[in-house]
PDB file of N, H, CA, C and O in Angstrom:
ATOM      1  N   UNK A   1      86.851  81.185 122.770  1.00  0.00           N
ATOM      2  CA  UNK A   1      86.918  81.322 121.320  1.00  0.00           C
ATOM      3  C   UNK A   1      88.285  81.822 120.852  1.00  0.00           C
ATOM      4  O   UNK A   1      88.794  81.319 119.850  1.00  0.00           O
ATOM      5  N   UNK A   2      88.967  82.897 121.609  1.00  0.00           N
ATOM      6  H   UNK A   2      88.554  83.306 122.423  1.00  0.00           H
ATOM      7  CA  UNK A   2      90.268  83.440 121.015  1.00  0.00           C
ATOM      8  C   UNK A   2      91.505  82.162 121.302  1.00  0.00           C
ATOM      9  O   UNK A   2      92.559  82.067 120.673  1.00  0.00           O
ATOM     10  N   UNK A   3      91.100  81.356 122.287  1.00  0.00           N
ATOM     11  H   UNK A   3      90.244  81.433 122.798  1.00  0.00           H
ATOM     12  CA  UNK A   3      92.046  80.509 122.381  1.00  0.00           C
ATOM     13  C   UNK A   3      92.283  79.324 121.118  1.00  0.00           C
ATOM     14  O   UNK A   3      93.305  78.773 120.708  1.00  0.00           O
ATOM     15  N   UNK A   4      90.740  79.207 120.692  1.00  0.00           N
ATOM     16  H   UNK A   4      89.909  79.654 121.025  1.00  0.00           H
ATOM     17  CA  UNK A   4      90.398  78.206 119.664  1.00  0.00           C
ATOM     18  C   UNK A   4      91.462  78.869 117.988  1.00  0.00           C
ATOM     19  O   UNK A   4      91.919  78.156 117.094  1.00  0.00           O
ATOM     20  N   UNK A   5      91.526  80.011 118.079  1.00  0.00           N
ATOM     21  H   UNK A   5      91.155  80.590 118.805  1.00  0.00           H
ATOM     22  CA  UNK A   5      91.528  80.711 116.847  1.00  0.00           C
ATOM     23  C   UNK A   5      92.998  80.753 117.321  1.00  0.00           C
ATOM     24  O   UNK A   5      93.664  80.500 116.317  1.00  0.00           O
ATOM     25  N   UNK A   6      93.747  80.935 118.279  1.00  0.00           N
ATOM     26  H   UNK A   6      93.206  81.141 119.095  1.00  0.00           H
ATOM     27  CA  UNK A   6      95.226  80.699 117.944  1.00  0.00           C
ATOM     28  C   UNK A   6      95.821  79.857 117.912  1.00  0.00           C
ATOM     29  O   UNK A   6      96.976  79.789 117.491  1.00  0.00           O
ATOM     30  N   UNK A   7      94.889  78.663 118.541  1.00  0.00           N
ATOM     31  H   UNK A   7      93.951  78.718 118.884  1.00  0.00           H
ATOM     32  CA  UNK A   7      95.640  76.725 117.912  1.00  0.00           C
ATOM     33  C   UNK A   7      95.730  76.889 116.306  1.00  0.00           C
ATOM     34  O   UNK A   7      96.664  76.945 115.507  1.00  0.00           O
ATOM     35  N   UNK A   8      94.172  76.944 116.196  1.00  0.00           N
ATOM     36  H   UNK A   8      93.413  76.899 116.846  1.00  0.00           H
ATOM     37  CA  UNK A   8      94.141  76.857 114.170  1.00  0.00           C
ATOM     38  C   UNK A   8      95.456  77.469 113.958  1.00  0.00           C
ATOM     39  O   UNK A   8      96.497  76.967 113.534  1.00  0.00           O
ATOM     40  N   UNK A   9      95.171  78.732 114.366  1.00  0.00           N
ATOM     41  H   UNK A   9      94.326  79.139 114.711  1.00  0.00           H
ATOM     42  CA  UNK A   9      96.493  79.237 113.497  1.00  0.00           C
ATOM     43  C   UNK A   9      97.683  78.681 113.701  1.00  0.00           C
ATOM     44  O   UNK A   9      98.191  78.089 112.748  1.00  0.00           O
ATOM     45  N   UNK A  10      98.307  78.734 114.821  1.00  0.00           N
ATOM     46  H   UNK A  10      97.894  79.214 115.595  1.00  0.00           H
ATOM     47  CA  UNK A  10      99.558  77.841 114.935  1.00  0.00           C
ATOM     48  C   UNK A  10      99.462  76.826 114.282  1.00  0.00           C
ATOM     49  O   UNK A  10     100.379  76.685 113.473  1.00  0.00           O
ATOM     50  N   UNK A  11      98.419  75.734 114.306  1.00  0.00           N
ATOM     51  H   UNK A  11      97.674  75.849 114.963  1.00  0.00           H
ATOM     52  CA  UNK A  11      98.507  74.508 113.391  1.00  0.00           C
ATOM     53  C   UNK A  11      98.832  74.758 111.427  1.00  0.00           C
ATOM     54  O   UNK A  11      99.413  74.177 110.510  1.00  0.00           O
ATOM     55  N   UNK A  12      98.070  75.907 111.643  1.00  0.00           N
ATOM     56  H   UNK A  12      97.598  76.379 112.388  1.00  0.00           H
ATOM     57  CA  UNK A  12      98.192  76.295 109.783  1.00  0.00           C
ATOM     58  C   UNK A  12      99.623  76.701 109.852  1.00  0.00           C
ATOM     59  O   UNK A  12     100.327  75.793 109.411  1.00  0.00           O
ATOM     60  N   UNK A  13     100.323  77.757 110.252  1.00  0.00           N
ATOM     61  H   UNK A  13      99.751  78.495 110.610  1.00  0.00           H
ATOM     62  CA  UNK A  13     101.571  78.092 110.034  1.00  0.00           C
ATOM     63  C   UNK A  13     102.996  77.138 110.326  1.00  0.00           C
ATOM     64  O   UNK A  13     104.181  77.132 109.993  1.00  0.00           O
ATOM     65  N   UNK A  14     101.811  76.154 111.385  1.00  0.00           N
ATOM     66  H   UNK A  14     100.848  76.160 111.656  1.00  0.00           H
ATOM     67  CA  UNK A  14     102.773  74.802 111.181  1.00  0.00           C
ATOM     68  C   UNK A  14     102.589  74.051 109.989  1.00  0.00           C
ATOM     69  O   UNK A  14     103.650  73.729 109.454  1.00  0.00           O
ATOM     70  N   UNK A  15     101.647  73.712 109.470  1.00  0.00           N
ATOM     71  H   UNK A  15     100.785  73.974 109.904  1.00  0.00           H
ATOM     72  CA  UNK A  15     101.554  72.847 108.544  1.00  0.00           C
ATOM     73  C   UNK A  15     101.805  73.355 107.384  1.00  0.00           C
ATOM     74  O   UNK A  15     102.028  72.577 106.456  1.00  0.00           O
ATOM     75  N   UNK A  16     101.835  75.117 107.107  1.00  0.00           N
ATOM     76  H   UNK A  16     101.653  75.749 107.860  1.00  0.00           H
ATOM     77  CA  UNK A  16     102.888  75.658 106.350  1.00  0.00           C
ATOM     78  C   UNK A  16     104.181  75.563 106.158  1.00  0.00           C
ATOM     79  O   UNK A  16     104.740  75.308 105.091  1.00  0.00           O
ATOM     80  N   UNK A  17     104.572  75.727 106.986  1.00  0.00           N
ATOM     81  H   UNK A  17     104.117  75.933 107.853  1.00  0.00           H
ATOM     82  CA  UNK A  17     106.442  75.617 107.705  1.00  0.00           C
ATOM     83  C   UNK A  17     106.765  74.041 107.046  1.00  0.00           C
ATOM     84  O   UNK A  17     107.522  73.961 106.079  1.00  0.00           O
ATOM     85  N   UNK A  18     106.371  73.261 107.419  1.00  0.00           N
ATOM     86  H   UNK A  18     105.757  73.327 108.206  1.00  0.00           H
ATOM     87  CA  UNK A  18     106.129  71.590 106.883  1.00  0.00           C
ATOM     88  C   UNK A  18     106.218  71.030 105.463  1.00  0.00           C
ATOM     89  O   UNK A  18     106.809  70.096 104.920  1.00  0.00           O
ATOM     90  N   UNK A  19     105.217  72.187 105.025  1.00  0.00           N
ATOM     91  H   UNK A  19     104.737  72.945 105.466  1.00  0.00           H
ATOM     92  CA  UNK A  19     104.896  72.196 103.626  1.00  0.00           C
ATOM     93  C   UNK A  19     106.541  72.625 102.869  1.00  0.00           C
ATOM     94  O   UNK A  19     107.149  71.885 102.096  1.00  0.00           O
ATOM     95  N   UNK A  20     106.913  73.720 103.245  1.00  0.00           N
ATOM     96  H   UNK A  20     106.418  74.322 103.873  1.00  0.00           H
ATOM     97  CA  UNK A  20     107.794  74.702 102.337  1.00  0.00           C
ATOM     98  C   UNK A  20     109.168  73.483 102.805  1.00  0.00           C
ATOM     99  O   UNK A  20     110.169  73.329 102.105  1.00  0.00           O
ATOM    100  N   UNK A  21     108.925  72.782 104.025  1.00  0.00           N
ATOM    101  H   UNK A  21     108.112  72.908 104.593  1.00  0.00           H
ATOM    102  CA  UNK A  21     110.472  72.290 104.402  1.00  0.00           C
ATOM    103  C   UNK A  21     110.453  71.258 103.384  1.00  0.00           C
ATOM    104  O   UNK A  21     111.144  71.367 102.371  1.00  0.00           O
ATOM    105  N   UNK A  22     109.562  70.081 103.638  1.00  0.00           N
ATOM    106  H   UNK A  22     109.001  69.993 104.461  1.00  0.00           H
ATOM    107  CA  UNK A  22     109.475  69.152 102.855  1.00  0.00           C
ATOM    108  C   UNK A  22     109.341  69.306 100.988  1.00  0.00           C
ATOM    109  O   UNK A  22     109.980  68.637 100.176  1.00  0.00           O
ATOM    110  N   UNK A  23     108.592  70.098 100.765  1.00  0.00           N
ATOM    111  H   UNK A  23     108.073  70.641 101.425  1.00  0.00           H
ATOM    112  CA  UNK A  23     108.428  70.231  99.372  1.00  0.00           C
ATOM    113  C   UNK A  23     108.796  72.038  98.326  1.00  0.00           C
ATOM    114  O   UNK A  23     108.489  72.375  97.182  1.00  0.00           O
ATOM    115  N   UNK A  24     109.361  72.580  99.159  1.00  0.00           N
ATOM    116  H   UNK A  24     109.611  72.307 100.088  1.00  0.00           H
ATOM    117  CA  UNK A  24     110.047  73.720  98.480  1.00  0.00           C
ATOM    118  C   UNK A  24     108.925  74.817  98.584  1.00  0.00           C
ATOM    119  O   UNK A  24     108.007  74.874  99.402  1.00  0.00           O
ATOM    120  N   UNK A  25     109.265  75.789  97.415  1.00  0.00           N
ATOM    121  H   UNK A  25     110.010  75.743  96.750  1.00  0.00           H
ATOM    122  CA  UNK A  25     109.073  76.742  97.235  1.00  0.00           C
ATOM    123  C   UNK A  25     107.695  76.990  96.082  1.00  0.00           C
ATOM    124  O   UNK A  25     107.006  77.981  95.841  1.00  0.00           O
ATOM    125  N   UNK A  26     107.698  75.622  95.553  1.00  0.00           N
ATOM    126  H   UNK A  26     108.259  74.817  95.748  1.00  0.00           H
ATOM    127  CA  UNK A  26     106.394  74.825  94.543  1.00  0.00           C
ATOM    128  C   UNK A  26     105.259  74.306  95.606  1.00  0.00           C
ATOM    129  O   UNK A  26     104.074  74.460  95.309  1.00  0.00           O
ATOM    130  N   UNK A  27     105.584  73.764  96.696  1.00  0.00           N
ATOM    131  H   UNK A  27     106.547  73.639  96.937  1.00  0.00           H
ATOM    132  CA  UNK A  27     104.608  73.453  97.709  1.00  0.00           C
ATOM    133  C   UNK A  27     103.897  74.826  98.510  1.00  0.00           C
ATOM    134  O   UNK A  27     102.701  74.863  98.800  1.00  0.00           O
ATOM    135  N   UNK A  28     104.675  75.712  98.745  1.00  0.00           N
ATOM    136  H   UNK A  28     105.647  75.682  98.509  1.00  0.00           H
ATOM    137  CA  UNK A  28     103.981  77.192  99.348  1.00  0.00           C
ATOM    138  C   UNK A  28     103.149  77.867  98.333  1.00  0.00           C
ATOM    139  O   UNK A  28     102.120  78.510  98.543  1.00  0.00           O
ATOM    140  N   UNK A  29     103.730  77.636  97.200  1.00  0.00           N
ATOM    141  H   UNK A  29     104.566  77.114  97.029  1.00  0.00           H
ATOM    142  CA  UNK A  29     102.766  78.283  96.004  1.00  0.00           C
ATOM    143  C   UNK A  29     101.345  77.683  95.848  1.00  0.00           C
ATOM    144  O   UNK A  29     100.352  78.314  95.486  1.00  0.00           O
ATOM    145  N   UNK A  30     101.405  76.191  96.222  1.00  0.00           N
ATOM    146  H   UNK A  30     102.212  75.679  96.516  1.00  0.00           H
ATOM    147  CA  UNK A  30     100.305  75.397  96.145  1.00  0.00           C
ATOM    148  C   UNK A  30      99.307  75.763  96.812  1.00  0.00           C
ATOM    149  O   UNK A  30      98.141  76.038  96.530  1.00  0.00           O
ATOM    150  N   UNK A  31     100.287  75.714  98.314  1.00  0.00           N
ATOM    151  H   UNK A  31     101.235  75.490  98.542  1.00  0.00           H
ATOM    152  CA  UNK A  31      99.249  75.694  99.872  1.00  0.00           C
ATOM    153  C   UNK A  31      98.645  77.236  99.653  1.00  0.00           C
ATOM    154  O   UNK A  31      97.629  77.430 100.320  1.00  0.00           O
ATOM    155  N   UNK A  32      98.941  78.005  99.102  1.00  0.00           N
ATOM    156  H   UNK A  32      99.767  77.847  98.559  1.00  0.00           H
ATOM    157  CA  UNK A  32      99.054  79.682  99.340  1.00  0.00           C
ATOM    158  C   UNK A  32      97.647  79.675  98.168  1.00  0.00           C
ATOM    159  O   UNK A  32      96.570  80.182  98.481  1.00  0.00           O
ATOM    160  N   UNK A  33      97.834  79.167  97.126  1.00  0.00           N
ATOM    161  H   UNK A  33      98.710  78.755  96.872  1.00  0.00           H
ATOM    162  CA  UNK A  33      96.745  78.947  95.626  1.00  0.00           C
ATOM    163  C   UNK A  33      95.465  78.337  96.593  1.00  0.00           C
ATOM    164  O   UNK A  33      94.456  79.041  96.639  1.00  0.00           O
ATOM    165  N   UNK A  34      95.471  77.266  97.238  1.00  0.00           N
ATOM    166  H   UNK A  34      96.290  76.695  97.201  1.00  0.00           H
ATOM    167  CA  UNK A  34      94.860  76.636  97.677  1.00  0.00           C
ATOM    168  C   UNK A  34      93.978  77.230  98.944  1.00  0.00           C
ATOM    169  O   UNK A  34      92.774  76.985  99.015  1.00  0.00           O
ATOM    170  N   UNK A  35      94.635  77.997  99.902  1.00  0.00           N
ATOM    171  H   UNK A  35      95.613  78.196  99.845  1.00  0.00           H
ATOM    172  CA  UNK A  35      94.235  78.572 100.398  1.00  0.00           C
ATOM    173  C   UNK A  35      93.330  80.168  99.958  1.00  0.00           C
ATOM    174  O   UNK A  35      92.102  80.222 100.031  1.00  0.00           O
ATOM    175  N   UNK A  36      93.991  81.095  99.615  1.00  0.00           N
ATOM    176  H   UNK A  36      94.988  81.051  99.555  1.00  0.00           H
ATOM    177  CA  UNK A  36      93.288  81.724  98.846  1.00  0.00           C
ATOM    178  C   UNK A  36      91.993  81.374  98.168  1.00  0.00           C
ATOM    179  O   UNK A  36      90.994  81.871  98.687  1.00  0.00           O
ATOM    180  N   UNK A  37      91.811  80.606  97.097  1.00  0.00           N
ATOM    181  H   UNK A  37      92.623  80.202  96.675  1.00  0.00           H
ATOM    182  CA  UNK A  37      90.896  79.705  96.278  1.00  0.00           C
ATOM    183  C   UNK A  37      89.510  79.511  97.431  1.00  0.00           C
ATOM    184  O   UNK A  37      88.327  79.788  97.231  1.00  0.00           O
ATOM    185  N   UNK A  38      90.210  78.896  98.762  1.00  0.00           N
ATOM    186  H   UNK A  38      91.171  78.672  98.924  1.00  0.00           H
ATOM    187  CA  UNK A  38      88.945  78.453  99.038  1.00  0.00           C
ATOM    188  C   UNK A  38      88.560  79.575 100.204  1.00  0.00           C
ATOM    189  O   UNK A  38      87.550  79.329 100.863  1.00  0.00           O
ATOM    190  N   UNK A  39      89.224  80.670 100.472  1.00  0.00           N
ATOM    191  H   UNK A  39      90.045  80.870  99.936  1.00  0.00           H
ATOM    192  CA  UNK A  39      88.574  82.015 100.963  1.00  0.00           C
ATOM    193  C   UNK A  39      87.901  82.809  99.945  1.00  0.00           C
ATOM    194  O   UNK A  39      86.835  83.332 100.269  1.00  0.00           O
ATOM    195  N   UNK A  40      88.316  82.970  98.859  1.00  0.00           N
ATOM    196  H   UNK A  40      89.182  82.545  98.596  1.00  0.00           H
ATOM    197  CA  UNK A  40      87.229  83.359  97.739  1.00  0.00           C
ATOM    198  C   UNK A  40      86.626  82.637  97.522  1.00  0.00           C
ATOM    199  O   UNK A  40      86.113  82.983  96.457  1.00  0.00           O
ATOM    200  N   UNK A  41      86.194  81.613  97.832  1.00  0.00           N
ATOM    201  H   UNK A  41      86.611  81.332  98.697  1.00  0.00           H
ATOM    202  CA  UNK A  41      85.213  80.535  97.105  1.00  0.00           C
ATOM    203  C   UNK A  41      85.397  80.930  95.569  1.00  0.00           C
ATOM    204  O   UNK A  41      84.643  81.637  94.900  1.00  0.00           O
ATOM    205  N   UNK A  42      86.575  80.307  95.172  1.00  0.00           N
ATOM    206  H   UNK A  42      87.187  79.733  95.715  1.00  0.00           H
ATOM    207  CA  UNK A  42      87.122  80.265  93.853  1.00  0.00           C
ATOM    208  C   UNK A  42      87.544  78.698  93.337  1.00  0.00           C
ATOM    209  O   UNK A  42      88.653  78.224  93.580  1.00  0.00           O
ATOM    210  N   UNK A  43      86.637  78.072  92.693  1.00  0.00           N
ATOM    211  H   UNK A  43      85.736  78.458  92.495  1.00  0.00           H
ATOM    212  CA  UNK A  43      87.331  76.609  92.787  1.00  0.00           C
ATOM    213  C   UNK A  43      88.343  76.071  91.779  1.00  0.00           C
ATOM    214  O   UNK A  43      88.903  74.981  91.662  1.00  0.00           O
ATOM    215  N   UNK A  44      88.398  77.635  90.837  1.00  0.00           N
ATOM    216  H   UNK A  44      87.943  78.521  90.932  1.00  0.00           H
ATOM    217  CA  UNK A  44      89.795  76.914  89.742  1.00  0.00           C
ATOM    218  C   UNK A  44      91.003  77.258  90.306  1.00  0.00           C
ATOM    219  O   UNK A  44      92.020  76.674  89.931  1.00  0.00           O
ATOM    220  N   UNK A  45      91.055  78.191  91.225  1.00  0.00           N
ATOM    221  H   UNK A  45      90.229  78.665  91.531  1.00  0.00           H
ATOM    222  CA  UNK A  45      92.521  78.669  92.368  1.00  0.00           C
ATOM    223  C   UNK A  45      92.390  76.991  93.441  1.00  0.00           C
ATOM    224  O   UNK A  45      93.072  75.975  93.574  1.00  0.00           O
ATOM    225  N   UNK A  46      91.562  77.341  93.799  1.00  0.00           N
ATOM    226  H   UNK A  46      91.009  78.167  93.691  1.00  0.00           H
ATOM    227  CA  UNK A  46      91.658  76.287  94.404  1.00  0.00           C
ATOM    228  C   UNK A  46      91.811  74.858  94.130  1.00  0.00           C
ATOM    229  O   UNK A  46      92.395  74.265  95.037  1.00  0.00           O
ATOM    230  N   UNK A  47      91.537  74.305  93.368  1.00  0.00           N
ATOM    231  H   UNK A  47      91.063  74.787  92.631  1.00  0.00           H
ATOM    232  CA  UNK A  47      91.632  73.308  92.220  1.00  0.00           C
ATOM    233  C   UNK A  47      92.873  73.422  91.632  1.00  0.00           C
ATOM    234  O   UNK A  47      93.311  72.326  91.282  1.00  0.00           O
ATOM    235  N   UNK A  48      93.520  74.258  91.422  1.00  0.00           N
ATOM    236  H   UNK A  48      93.165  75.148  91.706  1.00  0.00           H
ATOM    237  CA  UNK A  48      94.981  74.447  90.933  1.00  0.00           C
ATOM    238  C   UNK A  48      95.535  74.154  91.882  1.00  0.00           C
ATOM    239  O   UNK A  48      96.309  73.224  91.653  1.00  0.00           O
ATOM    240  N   UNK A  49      95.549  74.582  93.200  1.00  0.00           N
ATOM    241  H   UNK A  49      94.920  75.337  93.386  1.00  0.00           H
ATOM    242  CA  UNK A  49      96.824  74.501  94.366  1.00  0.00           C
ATOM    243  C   UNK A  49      96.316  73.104  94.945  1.00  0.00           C
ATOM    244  O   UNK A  49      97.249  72.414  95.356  1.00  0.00           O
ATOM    245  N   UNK A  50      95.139  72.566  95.064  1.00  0.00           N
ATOM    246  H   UNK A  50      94.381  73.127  94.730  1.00  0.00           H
ATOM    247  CA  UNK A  50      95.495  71.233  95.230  1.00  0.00           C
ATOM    248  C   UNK A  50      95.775  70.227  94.481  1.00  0.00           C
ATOM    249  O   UNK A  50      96.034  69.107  94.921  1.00  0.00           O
ATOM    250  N   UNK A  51      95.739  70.650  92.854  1.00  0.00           N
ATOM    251  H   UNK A  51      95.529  71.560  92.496  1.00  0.00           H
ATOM    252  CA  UNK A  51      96.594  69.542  91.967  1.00  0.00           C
ATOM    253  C   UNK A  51      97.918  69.836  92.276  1.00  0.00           C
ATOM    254  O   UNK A  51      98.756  68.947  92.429  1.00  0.00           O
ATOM    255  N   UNK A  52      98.151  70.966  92.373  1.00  0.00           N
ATOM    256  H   UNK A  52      97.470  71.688  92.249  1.00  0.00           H
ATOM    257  CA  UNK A  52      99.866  70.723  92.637  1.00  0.00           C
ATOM    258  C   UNK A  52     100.215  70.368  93.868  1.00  0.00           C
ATOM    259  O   UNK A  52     101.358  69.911  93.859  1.00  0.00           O
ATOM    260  N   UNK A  53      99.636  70.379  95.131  1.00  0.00           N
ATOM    261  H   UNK A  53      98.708  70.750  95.138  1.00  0.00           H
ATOM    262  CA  UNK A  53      99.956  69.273  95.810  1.00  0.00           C
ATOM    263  C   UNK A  53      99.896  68.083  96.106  1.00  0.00           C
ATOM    264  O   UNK A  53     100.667  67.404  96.783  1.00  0.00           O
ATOM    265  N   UNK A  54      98.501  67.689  95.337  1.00  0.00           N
ATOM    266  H   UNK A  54      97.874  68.241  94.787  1.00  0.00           H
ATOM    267  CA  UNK A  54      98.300  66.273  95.099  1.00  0.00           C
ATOM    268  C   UNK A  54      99.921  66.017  94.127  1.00  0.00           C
ATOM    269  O   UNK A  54     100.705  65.316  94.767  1.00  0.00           O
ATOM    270  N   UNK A  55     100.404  66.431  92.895  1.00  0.00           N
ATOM    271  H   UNK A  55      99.767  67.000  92.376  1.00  0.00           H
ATOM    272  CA  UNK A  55     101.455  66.418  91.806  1.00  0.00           C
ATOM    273  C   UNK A  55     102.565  65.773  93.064  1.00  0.00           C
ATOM    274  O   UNK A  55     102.815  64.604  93.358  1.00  0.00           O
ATOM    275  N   UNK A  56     103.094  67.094  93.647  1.00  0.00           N
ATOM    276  H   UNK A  56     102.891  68.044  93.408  1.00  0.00           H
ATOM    277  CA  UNK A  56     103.607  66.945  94.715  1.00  0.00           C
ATOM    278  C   UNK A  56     104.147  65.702  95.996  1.00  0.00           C
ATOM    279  O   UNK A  56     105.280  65.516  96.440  1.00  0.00           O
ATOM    280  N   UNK A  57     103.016  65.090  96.290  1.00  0.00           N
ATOM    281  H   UNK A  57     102.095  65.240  95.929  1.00  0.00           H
ATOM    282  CA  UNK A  57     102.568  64.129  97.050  1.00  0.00           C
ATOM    283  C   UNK A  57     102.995  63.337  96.515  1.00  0.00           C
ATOM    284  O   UNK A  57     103.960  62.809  97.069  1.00  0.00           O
ATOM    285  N   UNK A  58     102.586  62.799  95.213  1.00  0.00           N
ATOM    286  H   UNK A  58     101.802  63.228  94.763  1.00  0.00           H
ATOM    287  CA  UNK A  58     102.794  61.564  94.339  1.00  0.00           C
ATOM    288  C   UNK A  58     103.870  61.432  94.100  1.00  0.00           C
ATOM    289  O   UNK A  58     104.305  60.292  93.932  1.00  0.00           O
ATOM    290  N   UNK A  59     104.708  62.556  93.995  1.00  0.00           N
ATOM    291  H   UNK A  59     104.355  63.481  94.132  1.00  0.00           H
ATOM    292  CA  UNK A  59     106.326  62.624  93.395  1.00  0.00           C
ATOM    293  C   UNK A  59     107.235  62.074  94.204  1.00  0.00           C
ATOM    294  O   UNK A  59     108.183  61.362  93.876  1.00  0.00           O
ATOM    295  N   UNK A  60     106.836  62.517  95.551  1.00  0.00           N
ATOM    296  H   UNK A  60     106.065  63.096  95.817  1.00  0.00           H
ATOM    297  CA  UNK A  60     107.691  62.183  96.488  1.00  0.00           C
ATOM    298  C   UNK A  60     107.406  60.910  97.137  1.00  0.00           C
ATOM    299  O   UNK A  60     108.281  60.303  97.756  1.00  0.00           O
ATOM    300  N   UNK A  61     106.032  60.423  96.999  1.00  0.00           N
ATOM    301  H   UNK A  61     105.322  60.916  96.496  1.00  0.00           H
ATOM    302  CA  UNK A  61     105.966  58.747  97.674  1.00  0.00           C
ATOM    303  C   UNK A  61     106.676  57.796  96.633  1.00  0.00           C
ATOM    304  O   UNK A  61     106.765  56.590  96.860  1.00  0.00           O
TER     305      UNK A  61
END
């Protein structure tokens, strides 16, 4: 189990790292809204940080 729980994490702080390279300092705010949101089971935080990365996404394809 502890091995399982330090892939996730490495994968999240990778796919953080990813986030902030590719899309700034507006993309960490997202992933960070987004995350939060769905540890509170909050769905307008959460709903906020994935419109702005959906916003995000679209901008750049």
């Amino acid at each position: 189990m502890p091995l399982v729980a330090i892939v996730i994490a490495a994968l999240v702080i990778g796919f953080e790292q990813l986030v902030q390279w590719k899309y700034g300092p507006m993309g960490i705010i997202a992933f960070v809204a987004l995350s939060i949101g769905i540890k509170a089971r909050n769905t307008a935080i959460s709903g906020i940080g994935a419109v702005i990365l959906v916003m995000l996404l679209a901008q750049s394809g």
